[in-house]
Each structure stands twice: as structure tokens, then as C-alpha cells.
LUMGU-101774 format. One record per atom (N, C-alpha, C): y, z, x; atom name; chain; residue in one letter; residue number from 1. Coordinates in steps of 0.05 Angstrom, whole numbers. Atoms other than C-alpha are relative to their C-alpha. Example, Ala and Ser with C-alpha at 12.3 -4.5 7.8 and 13.67 -1.06 7.14 Angstrom:
// residues 2
<atom yy="-24" zz="0" xx="18" sedo="N" kedren="A" lotor="A" koltor="1"/>
<atom yy="-90" zz="156" xx="246" sedo="CA" kedren="A" lotor="A" koltor="1"/>
<atom yy="24" zz="0" xx="18" sedo="C" kedren="A" lotor="A" koltor="1"/>
<atom yy="-24" zz="-1" xx="-16" sedo="N" kedren="A" lotor="S" koltor="2"/>
<atom yy="-21" zz="143" xx="273" sedo="CA" kedren="A" lotor="S" koltor="2"/>
<atom yy="22" zz="14" xx="-15" sedo="C" kedren="A" lotor="S" koltor="2"/>
//
This chain:
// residues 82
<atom yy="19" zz="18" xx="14" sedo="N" kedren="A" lotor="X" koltor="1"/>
<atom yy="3419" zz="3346" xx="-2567" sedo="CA" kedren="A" lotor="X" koltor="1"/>
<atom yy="-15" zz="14" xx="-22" sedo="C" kedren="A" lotor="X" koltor="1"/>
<atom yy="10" zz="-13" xx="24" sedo="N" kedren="A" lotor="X" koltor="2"/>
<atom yy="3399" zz="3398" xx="-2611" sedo="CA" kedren="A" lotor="X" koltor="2"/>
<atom yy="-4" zz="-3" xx="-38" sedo="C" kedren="A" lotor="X" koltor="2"/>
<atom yy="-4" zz="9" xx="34" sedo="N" kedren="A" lotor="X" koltor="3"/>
<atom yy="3425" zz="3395" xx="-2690" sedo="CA" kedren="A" lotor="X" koltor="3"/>
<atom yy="19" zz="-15" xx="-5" sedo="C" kedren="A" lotor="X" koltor="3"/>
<atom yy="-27" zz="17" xx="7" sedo="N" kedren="A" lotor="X" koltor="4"/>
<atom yy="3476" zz="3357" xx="-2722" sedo="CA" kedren="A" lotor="X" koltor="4"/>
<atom yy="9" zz="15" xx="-5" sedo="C" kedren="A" lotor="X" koltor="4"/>
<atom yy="-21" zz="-11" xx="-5" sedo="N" kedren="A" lotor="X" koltor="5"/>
<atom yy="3546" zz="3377" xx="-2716" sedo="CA" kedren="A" lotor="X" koltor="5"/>
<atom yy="17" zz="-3" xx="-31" sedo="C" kedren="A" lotor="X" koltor="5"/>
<atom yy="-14" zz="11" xx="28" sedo="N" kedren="A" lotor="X" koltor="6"/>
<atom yy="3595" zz="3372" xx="-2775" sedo="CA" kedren="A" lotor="X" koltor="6"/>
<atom yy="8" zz="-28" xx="-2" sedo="C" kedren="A" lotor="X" koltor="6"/>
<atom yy="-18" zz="25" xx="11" sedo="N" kedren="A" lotor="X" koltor="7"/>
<atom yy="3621" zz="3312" xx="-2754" sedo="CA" kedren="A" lotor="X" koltor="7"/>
<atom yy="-24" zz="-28" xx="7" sedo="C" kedren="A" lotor="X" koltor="7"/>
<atom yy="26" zz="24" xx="6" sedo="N" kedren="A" lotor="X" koltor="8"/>
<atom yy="3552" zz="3268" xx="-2756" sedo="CA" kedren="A" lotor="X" koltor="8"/>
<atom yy="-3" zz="5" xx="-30" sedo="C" kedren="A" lotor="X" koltor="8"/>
<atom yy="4" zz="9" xx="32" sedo="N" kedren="A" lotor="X" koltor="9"/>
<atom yy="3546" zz="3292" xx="-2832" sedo="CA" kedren="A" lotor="X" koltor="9"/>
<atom yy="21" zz="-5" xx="-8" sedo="C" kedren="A" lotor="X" koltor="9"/>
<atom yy="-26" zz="15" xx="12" sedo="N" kedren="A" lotor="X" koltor="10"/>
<atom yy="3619" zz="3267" xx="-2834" sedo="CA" kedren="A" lotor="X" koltor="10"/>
<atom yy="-8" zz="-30" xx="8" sedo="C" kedren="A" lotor="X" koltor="10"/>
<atom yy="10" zz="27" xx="-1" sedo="N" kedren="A" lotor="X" koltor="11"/>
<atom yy="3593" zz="3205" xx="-2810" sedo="CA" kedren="A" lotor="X" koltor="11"/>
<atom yy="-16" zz="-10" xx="-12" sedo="C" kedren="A" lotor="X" koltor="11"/>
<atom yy="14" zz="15" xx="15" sedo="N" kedren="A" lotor="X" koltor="12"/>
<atom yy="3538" zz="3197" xx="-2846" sedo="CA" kedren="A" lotor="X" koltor="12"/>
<atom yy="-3" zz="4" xx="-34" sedo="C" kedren="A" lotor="X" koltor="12"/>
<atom yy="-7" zz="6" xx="32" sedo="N" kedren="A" lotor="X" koltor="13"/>
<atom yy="3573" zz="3210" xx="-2915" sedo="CA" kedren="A" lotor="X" koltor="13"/>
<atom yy="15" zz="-15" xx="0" sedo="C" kedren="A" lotor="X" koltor="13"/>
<atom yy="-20" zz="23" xx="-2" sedo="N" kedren="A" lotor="X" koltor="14"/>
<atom yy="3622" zz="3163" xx="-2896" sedo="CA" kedren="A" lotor="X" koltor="14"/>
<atom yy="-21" zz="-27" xx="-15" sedo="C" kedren="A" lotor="X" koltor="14"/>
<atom yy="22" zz="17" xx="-1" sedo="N" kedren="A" lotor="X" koltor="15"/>
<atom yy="3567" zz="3111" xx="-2886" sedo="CA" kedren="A" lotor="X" koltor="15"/>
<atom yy="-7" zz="-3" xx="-29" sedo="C" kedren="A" lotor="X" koltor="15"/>
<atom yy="14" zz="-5" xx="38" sedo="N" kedren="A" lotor="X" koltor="16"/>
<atom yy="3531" zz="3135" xx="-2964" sedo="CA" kedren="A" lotor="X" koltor="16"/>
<atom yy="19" zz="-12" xx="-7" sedo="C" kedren="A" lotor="X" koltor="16"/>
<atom yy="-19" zz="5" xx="22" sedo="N" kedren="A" lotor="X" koltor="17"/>
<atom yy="3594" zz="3124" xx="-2997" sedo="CA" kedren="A" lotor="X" koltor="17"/>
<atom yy="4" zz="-33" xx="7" sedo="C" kedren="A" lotor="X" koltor="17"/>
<atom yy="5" zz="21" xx="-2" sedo="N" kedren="A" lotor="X" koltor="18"/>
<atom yy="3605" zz="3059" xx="-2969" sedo="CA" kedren="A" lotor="X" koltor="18"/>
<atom yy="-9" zz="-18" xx="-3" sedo="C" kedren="A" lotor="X" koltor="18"/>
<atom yy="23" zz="22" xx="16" sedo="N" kedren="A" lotor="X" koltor="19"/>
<atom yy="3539" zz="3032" xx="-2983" sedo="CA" kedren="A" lotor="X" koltor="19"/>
<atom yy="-6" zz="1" xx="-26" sedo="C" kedren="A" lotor="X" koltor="19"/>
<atom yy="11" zz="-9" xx="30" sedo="N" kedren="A" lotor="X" koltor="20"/>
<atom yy="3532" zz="3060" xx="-3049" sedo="CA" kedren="A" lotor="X" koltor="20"/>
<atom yy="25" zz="-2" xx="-20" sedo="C" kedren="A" lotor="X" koltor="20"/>
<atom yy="-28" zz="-14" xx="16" sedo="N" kedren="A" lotor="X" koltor="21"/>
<atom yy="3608" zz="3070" xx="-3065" sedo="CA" kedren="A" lotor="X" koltor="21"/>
<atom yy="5" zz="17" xx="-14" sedo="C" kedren="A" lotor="X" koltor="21"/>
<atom yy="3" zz="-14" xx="0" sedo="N" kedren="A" lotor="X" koltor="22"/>
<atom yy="3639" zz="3122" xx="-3094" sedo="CA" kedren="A" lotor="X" koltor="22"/>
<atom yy="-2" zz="1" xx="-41" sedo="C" kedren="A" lotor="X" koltor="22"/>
<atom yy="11" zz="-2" xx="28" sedo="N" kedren="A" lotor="X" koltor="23"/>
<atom yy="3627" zz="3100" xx="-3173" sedo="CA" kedren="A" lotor="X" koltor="23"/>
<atom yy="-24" zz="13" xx="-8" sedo="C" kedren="A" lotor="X" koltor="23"/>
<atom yy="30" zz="-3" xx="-3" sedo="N" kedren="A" lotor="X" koltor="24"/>
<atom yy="3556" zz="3081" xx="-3155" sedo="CA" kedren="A" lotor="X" koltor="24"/>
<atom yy="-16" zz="22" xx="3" sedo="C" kedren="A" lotor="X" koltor="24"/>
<atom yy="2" zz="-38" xx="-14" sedo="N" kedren="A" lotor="X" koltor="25"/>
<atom yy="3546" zz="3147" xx="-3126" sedo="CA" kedren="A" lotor="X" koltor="25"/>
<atom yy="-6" zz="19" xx="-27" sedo="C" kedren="A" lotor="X" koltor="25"/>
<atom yy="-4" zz="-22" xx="25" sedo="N" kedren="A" lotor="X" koltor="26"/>
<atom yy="3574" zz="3188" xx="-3185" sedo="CA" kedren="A" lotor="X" koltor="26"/>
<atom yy="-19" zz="-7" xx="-20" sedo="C" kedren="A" lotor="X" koltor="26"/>
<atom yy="19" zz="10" xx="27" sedo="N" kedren="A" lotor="X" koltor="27"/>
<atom yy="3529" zz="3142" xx="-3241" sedo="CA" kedren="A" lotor="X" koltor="27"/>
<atom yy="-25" zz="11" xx="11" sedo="C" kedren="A" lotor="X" koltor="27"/>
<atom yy="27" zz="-6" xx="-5" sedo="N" kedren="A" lotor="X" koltor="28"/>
<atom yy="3467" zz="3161" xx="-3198" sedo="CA" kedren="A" lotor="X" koltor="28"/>
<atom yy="-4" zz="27" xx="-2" sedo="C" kedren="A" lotor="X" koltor="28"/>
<atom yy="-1" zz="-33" xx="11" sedo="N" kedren="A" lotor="X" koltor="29"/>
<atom yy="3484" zz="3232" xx="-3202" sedo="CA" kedren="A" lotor="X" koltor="29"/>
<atom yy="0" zz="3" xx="-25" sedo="C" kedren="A" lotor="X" koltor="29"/>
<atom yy="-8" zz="-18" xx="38" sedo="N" kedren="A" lotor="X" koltor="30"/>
<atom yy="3501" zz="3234" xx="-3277" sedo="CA" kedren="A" lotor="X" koltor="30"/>
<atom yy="-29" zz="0" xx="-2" sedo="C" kedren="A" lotor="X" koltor="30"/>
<atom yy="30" zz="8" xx="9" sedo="N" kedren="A" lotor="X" koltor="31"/>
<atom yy="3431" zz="3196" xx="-3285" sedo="CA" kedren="A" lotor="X" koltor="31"/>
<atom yy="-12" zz="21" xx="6" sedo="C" kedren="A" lotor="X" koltor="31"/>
<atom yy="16" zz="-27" xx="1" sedo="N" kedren="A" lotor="X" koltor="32"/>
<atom yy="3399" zz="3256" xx="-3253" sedo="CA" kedren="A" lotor="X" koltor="32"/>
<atom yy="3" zz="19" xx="-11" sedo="C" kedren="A" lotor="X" koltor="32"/>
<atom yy="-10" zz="-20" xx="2" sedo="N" kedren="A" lotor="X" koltor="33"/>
<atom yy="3442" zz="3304" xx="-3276" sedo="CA" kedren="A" lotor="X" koltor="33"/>
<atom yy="-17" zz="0" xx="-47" sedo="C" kedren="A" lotor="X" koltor="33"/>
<atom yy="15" zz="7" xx="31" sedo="N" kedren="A" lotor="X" koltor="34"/>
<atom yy="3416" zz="3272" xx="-3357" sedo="CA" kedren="A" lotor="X" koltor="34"/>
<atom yy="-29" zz="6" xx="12" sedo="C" kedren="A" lotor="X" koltor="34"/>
<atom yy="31" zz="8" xx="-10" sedo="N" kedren="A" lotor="X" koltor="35"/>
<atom yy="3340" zz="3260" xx="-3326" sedo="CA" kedren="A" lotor="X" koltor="35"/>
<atom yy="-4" zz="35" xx="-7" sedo="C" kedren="A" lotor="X" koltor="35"/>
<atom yy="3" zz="-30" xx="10" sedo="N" kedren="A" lotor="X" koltor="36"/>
<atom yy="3349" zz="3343" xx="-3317" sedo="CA" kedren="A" lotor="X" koltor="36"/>
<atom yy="2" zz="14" xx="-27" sedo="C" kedren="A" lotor="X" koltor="36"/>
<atom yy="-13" zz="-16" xx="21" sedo="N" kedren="A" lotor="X" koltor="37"/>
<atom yy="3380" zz="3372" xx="-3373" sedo="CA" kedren="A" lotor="X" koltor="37"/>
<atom yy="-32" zz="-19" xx="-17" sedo="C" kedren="A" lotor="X" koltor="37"/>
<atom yy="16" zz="27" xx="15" sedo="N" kedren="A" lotor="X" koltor="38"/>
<atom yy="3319" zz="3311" xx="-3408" sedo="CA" kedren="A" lotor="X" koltor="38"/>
<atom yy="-16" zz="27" xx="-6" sedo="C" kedren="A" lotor="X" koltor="38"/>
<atom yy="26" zz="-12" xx="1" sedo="N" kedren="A" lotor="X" koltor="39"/>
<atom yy="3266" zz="3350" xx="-3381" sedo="CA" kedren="A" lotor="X" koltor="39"/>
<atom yy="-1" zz="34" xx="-4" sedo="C" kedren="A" lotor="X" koltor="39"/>
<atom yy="5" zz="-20" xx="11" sedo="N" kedren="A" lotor="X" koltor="40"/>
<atom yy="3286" zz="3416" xx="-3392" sedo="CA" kedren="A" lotor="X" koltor="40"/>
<atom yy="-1" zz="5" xx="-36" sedo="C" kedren="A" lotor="X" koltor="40"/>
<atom yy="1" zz="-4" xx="36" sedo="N" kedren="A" lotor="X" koltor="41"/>
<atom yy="3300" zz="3406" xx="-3473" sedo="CA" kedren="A" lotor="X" koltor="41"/>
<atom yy="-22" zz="-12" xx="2" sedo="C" kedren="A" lotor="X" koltor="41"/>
<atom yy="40" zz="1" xx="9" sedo="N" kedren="A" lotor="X" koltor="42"/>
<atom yy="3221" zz="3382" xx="-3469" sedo="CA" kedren="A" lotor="X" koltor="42"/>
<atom yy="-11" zz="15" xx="6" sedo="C" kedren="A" lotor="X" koltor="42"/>
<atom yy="21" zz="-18" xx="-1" sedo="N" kedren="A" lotor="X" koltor="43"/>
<atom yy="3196" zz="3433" xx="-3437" sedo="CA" kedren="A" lotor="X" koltor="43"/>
<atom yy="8" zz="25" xx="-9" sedo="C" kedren="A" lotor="X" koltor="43"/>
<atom yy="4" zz="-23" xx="25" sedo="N" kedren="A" lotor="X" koltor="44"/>
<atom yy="3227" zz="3490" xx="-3483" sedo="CA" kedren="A" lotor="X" koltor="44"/>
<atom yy="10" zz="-11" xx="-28" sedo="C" kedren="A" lotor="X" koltor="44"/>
<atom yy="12" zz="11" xx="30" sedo="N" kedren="A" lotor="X" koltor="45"/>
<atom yy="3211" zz="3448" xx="-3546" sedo="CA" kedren="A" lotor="X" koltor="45"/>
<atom yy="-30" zz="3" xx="1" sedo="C" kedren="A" lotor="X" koltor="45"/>
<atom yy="29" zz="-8" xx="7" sedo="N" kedren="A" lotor="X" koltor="46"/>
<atom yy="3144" zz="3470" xx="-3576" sedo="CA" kedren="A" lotor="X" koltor="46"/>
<atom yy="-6" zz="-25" xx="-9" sedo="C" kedren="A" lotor="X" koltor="46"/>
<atom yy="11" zz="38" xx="15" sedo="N" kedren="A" lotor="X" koltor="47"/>
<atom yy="3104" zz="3409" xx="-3592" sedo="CA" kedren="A" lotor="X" koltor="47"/>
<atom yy="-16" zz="3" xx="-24" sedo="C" kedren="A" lotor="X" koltor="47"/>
<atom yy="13" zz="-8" xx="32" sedo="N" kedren="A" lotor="X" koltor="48"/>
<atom yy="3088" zz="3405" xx="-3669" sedo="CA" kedren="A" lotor="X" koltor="48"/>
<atom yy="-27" zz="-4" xx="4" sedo="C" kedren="A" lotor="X" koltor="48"/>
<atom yy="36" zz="-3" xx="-8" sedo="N" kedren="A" lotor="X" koltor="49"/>
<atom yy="3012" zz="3424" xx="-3673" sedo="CA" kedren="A" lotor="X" koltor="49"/>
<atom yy="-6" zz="-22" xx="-24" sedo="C" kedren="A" lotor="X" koltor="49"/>
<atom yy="5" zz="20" xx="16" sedo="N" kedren="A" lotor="X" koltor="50"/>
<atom yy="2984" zz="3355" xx="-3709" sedo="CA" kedren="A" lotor="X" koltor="50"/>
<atom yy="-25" zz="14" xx="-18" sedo="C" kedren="A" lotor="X" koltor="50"/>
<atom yy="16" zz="-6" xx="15" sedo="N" kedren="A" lotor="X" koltor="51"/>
<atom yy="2940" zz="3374" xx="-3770" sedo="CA" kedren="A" lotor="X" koltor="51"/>
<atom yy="-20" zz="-20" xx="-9" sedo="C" kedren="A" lotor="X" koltor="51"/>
<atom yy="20" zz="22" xx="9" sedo="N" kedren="A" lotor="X" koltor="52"/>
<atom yy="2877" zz="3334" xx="-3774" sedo="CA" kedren="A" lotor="X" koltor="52"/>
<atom yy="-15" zz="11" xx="-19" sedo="C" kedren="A" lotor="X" koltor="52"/>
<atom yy="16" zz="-1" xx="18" sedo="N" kedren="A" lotor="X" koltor="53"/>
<atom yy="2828" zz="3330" xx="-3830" sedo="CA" kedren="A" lotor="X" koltor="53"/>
<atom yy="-26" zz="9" xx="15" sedo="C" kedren="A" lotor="X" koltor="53"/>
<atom yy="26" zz="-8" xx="-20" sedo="N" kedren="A" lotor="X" koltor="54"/>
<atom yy="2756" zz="3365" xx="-3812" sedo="CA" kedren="A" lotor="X" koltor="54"/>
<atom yy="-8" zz="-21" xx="0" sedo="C" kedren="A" lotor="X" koltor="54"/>
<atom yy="13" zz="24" xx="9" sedo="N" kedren="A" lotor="X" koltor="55"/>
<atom yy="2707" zz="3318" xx="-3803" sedo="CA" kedren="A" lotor="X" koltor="55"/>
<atom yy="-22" zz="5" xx="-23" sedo="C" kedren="A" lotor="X" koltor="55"/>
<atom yy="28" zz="9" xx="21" sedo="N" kedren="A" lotor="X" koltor="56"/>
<atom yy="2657" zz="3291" xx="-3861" sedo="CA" kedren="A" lotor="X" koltor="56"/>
<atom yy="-25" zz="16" xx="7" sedo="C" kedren="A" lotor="X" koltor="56"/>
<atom yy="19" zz="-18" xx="7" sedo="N" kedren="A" lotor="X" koltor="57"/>
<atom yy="2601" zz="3345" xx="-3868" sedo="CA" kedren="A" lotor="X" koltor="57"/>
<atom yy="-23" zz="-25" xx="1" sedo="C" kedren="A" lotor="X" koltor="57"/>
<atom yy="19" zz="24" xx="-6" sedo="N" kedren="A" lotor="X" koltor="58"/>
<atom yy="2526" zz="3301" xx="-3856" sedo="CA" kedren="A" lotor="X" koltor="58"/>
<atom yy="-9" zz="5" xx="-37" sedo="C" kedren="A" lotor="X" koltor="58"/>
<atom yy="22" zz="-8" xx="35" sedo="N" kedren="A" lotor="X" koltor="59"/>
<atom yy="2508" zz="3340" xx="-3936" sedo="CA" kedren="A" lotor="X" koltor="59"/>
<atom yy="18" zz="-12" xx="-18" sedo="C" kedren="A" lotor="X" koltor="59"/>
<atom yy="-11" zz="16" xx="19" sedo="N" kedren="A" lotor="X" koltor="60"/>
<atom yy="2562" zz="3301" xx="-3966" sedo="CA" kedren="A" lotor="X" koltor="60"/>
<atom yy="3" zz="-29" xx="4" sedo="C" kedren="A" lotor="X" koltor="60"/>
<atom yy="6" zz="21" xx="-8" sedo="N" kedren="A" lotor="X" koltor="61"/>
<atom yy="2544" zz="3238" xx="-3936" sedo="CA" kedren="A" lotor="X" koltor="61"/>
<atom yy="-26" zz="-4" xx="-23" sedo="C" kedren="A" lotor="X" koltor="61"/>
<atom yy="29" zz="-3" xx="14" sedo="N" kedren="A" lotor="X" koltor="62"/>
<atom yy="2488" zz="3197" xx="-3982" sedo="CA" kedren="A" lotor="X" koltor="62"/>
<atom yy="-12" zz="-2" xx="27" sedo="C" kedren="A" lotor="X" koltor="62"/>
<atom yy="31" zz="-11" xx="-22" sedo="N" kedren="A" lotor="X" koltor="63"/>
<atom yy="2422" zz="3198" xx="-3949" sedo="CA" kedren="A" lotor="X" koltor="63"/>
<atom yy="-4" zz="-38" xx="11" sedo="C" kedren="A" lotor="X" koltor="63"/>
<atom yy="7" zz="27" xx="-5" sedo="N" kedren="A" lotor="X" koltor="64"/>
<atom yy="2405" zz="3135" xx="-3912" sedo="CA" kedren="A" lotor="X" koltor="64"/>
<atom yy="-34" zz="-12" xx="-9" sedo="C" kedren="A" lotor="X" koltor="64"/>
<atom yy="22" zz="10" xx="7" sedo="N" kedren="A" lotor="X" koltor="65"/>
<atom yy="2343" zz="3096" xx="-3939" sedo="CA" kedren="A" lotor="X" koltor="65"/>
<atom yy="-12" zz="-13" xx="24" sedo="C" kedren="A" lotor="X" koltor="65"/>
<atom yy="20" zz="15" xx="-40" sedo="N" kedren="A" lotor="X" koltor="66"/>
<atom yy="2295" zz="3074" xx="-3866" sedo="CA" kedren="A" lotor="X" koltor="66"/>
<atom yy="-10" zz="-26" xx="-19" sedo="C" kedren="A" lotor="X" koltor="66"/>
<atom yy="17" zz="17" xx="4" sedo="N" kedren="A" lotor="X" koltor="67"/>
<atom yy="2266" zz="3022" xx="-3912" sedo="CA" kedren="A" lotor="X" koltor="67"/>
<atom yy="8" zz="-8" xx="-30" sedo="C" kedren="A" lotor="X" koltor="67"/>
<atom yy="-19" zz="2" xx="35" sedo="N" kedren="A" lotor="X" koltor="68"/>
<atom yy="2305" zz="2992" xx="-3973" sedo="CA" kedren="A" lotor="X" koltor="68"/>
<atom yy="-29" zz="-27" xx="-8" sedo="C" kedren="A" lotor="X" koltor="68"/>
<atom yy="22" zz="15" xx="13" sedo="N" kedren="A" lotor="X" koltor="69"/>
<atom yy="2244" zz="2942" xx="-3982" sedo="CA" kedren="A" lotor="X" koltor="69"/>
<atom yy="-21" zz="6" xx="8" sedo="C" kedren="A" lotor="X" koltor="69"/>
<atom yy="23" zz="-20" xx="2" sedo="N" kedren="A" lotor="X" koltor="70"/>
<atom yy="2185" zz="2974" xx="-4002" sedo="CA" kedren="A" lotor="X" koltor="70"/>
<atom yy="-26" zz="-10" xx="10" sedo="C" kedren="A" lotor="X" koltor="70"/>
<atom yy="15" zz="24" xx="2" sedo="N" kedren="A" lotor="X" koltor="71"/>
<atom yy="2143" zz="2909" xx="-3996" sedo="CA" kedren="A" lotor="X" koltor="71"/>
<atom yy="-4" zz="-4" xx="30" sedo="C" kedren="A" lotor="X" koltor="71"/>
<atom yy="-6" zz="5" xx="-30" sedo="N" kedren="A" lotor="X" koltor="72"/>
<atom yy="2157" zz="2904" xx="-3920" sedo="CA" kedren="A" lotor="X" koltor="72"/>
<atom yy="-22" zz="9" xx="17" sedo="C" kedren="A" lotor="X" koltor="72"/>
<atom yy="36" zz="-6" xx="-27" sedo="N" kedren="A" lotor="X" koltor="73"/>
<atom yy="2093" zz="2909" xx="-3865" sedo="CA" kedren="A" lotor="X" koltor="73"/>
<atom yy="4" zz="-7" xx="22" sedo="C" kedren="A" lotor="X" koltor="73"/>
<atom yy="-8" zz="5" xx="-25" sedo="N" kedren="A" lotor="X" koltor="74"/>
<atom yy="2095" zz="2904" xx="-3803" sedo="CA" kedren="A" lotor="X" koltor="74"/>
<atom yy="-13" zz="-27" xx="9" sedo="C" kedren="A" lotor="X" koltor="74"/>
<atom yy="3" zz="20" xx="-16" sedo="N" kedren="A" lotor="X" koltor="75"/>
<atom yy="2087" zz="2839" xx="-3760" sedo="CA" kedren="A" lotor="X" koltor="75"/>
<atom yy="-32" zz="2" xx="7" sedo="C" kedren="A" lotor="X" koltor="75"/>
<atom yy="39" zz="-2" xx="-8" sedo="N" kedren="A" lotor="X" koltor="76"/>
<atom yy="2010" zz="2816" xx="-3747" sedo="CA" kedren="A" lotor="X" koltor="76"/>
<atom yy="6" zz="-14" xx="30" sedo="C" kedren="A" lotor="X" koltor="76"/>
<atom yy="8" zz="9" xx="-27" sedo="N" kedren="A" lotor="X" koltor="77"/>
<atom yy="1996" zz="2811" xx="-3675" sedo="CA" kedren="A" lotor="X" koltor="77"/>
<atom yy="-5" zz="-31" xx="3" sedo="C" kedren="A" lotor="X" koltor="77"/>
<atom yy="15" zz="27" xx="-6" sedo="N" kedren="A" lotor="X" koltor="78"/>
<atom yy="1982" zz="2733" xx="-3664" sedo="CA" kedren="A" lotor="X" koltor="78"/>
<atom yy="-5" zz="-17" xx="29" sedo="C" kedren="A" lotor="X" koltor="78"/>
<atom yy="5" zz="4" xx="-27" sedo="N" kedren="A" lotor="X" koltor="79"/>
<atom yy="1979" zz="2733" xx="-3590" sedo="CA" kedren="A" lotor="X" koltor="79"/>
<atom yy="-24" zz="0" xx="5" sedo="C" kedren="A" lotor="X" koltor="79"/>
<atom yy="22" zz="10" xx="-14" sedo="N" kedren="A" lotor="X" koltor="80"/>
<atom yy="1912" zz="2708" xx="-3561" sedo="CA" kedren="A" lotor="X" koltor="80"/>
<atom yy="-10" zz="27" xx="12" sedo="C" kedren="A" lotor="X" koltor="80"/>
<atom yy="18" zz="-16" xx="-12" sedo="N" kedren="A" lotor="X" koltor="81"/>
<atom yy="1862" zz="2765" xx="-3545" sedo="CA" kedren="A" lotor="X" koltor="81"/>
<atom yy="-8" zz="-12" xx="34" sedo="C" kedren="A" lotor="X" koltor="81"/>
<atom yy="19" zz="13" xx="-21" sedo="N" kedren="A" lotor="X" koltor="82"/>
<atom yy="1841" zz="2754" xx="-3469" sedo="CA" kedren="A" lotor="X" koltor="82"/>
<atom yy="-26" zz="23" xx="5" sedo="C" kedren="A" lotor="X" koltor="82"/>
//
């Protein structure tokens, strides 16, 4: 009762191929066999370093005006003194 013997993983590749057949089988392997080879040509490809623009400096920005009308006063209280 210990391990499996040779002839339980002869049975239970029997079984795989059967359920899977032996096309099905081979296409799921290639797929991995691409999926690999995928991920190794990405990971020794250097990834182009993107060149961004600095950003906008605040001294070559104009100056913001707090108060473009000169004329302007503030709001008179008209709430009721208690």
C-alpha cells in the first residue's frame, strides 16, 4: 500500500490520453512549450528606457494674479446682531 508501481502510472496515462487524446495532449504541450520560450525572450529583452520631458519649472510659468478686479471688497456682514 505504499507507492505507486509502474503499472498504476501505466494506468493512469492510459486514462490522460483518453480523456485528452493524443492530439489534444501534444497542442497543450506545444502551447506551453511557446508560453516558455514567450517568457524567456521577455525576460532577456531590456525594456527601452521611455524619455519624458522634465516638468515645467514654477519661473517659467506667468505669475497668477489673487485678484484680477481691483474694485472687488469683501461681502458686508448683514446678519442680525443678537
Amino acid at each position: 500500500m505504499g507507492g505507486l508501481s509502474l503499472w498504476h502510472w501505466l494506468v493512469v496515462g492510459i486514462v490522460v490520453l483518453l480523456l485528452f487524446g493524443k492530439g489534444r495532449f501534444s497542442d497543450m504541450m506545444g502551447d506551453v512549450a511557446k508560453g516558455i520560450k514567450s517568457f524567456k525572450k521577455g525576460m532577456t529583452e531590456e525594456e527601452e528606457p521611455t524619455v519624458q520631458a522634465p516638468p515645467a519649472r514654477l519661473q517659467t510659468q506667468a505669475p497668477i494674479d489673487p485678484n484680477p478686479d481691483r474694485d472687488l471688497q469683501p461681502m458686508k456682514d448683514d446678519r442680525p446682531h443678537s
